[in-house]
N, C-alpha and C positions, 0 to 999 in steps of 0.2 A: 228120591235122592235129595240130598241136603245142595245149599248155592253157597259159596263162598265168593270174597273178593280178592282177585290177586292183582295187584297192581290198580290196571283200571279194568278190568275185564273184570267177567262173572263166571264162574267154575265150575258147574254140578261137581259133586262128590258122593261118595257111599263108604263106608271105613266099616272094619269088623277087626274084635280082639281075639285074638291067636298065641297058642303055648309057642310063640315065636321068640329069639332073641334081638332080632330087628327089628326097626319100623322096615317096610315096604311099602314104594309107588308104583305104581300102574295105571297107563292110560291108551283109553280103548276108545276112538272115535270120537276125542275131545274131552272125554269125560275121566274124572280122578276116581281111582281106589286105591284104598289104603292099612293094610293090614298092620294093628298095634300087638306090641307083645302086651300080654296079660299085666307083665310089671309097670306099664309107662304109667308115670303118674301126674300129667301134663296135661293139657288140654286139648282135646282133635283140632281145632283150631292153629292151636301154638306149634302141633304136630305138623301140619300140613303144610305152617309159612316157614316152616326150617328149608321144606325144599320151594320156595316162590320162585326164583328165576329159573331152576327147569322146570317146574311146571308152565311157567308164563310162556318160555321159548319152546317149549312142546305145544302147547296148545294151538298158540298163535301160526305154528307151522302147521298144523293142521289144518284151522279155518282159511289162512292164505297161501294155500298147497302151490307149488311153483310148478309143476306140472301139467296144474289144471291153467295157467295163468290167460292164455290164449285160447281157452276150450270156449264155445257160443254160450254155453250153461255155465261159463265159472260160477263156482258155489258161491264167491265171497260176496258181500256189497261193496258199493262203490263208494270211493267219502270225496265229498266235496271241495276241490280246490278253485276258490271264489266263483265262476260259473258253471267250472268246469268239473264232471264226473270223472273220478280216477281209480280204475281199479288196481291193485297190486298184490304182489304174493312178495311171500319173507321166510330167507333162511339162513339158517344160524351155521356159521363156518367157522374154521381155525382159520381166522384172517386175523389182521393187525389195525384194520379199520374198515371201517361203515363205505359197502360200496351202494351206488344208485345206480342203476341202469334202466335206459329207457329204451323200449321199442312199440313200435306201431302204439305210442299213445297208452302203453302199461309199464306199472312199473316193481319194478324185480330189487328187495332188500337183500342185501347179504349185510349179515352184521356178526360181529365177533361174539363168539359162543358166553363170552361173559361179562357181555356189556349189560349193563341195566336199564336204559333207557327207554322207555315206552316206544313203541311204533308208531301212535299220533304227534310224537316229539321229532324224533326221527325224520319223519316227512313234511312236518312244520320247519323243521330248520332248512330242510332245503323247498320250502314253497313257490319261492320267485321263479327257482330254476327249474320245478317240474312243470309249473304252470308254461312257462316257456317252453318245454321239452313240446308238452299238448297241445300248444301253438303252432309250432313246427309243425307236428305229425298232421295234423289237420289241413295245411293249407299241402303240405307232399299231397295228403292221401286226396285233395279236391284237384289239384293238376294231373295226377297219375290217373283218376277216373276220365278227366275230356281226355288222356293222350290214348287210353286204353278201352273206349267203348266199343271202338268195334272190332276188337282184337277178341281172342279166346284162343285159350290153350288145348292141343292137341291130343284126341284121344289116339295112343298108339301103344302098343305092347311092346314090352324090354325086346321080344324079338324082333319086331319090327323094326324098334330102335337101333340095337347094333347091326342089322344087315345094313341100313342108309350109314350109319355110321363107317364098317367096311369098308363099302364103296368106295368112301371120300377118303378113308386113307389108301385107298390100294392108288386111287387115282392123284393124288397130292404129294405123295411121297414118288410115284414116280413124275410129276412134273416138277417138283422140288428136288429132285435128285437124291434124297435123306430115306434112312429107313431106322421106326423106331425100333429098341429093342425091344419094350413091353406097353402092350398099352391096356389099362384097368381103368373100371368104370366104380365111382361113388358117388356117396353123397357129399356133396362139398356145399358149406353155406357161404363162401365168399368171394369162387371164384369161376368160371364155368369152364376150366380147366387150366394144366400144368405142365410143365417139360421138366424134368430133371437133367441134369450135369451128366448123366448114364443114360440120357432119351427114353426115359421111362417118361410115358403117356399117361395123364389121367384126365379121364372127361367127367365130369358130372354129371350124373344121374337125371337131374332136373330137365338137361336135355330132350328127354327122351319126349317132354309137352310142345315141345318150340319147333317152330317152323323149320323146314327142312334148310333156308338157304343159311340159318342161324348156326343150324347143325356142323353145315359144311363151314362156316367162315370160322369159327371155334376149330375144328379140325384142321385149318389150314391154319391158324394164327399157329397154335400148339406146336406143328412139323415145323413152322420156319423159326421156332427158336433153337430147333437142332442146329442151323445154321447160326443164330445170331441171337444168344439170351438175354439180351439188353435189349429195351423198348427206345432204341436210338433213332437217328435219322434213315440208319441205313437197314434196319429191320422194315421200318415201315414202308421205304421202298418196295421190300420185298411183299408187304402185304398189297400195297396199291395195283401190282400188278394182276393180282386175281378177285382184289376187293375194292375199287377204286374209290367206293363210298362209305368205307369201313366207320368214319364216325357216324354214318346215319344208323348203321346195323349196333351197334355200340349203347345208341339211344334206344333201339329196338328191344335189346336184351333188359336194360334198363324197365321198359313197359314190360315186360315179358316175367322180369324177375317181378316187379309188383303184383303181379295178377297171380304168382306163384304165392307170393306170401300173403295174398288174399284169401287165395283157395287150399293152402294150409297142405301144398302138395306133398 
């Protein structure tokens, strides 16, 4: 295969002439192909940089797959922001402008499908702020390690899970006097459960590693918003009665949810 330059990157290519009436691109695991019709009378070269910005944003989506972003083996390298190693993945949307987002110390492009700007540009203009971001994440993730060493998440089966979960509602809702109408179990990334306006229940999934009494104060928080769906003076009344120490379990979940998104549950 032939290399070309597209932008700043390097590009393998392969091209073959065809009783075709189009150019045609194809790209199969990074790499370009290119089928000319027999008429072009152009140069494979000149051919190929008619299409540069999808090939660039095809490629580049490749080598920095957002999927893989958080995987032990991410495929990409890392590029250097002043000390510090920063891995990222990049993808091209119908947005209106260039988002950054950072988590656990990676960082996630969305950039508009027909912006032109290189990726190394991209992450240079905002370098103070991700440098910062990975300042952050570093000193959370060196706190969360002393508050969570001797903690470890629970090996339990979904059924295991909802039978303890039962329990606490058969028992909570009659000492709370309330009975929900529906209660469904997911996966929630932001909250470890939910009351609706109709007393539909939902707990989170995540639950099912966390210690049993986390289990129950989550079930009991949830039922006493059938009484009172405002996190007011008078809700938390209602929680202190059975939780007296609710902000320590609160810090708990906190450790709990870290060791979750450690362990990639």
């Amino acid at each position: 295969m032939d290399e070309i330059k597209i932008k700043n990157i390097k590009v393998e290519y392969d091209y073959d002439y065809r009783e075709v009436k189009y150019i045609r691109y194809y790209l199969e695991e990074g790499k370009l192909f290119v089928v000319i019709p027999n008429s072009y009378n152009g140069s494979v070269k000149d051919c190929i940089l008619e299409k540069e910005q999808w090939i660039y944003r095809n490629v580049i989506q490749y080598r920095y797959p957002v999927y893989k972003l958080f995987d032990e083996d991410y495929p990409a390298k890392p590029i250097k922001i002043n000390d510090k190693q920063l891995y990222f993945a990049v993808e091209y949307k119908k947005v209106k402008y260039v988002k950054y987002k950072m988590y656990q110390g990676r960082l996630e492009l969305v950039i508009p499908l027909h912006n032109n700007t290189t990726i190394e540009e991209h992450i240079n203009n905002k370098k103070r702020w991700i440098y910062k971001k990975i300042i952050e994440y570093e000193k959370y993730e060196e706190k969360y390690e002393k508050r969570t060493k001797d903690k470890q998440l629970i090996n339990r089966t979904t059924q295991e899970f909802k039978q303890i979960c039962n329990n606490y509602f058969e028992k909570y809702q009659k000492q709370l006097n309330v009975k929900a109408n529906r209660i469904q179990y997911r996966t929630m990334t932001r909250k470890w459960g939910s009351c609706s306006s109709k007393r539909n229940i939902t707990i989170s999934k995540h639950l099912q590693y966390m210690p049993e009494k986390l289990i129950a104060y989550i079930i009991y928080h949830e039922l006493a918003h059938i009484i009172i769906m405002a996190h007011n003076d008078e809700f938390f009344k209602i929680i202190k009665k059975e939780f007296p120490n609710y902000n320590e379990l609160d810090k708990q979940l906190e450790d709990y949810h870290y060791l979750m998104t450690k362990n990639n549950q």
